[in-house]
C-alpha positions in Angstrom: 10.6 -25.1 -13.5 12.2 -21.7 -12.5 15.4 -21.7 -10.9 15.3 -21.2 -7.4 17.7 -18.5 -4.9 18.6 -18.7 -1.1 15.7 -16.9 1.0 16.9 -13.6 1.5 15.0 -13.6 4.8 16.6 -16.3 6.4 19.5 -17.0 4.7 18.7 -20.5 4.0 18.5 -21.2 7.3 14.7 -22.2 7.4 13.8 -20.6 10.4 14.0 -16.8 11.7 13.7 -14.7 14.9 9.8 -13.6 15.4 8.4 -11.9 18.5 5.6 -13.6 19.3 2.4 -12.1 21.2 1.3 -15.1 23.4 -1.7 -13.1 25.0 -1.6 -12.6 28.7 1.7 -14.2 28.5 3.2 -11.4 26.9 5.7 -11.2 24.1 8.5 -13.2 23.6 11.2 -13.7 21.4 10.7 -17.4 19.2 12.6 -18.9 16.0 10.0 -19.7 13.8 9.3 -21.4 10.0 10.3 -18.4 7.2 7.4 -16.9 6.3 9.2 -15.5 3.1 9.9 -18.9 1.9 7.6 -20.6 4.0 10.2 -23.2 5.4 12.4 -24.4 2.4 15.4 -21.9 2.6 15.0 -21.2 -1.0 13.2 -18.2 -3.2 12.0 -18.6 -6.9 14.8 -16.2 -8.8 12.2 -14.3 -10.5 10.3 -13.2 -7.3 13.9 -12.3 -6.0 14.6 -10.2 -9.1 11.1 -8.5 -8.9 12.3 -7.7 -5.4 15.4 -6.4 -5.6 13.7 -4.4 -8.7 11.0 -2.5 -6.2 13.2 -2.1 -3.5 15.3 -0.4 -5.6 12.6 1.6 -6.9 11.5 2.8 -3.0 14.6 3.9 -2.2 14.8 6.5 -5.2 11.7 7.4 -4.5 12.3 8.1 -1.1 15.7 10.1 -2.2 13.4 12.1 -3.7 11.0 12.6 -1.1 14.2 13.4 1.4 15.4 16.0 -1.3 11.8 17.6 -1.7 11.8 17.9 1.9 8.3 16.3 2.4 7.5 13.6 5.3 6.4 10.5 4.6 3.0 11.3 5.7 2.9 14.4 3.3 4.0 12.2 0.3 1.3 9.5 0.8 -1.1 12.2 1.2 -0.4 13.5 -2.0 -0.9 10.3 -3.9 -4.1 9.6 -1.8 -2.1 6.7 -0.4 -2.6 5.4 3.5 0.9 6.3 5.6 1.3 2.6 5.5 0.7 2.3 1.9 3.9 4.7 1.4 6.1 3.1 3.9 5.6 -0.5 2.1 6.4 1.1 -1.1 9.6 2.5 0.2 10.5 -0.2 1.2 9.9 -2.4 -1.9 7.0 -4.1 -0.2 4.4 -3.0 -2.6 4.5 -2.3 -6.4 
């Protein structure tokens, strides 16, 4: 079994702040279960690494995206990659 880390989402603490659409109700602000580690406070280390590891990666990329320059929406065009797409990868969200 891997060795596990303290959620870097909610520090352990389970729970987080989420605003939550209740319809006609409107939006309002609720702790809910960690939907990083799903409730248990911990992370398995080698997802944390990975994580660390892209996030890393986004922000050189968007150093160099800030020193070319470009928008966001320019660089995501130019890899044929949705705005979206881009902004997750500079922020380590997708690898």
């Amino acid at each position: 079994m891997s060795e596990r880390a303290v959620c870097p989402h909610c520090n352990g603490n389970l729970k987080t702040a989420a605003l939550v659409n209740r319809g006609a109700a409107g939006c309002t602000w609720e702790e809910i279960q960690c939907i990083t580690c799903h409730g248990s406070g911990t992370v398995d280390s080698d997802w944390l690494a990975r994580t660390e590891e892209a996030k890393a990666a986004g922000k050189v990329l968007r150093a160099e995206r800030l020193e070319r320059g470009e928008s966001i929406a320019r660089a995501a065009g130019r890899l044929s990659m949705s705005l979206a797409e881009y902004s997750r990868l500079e922020r380590g969200w997708l690898s």
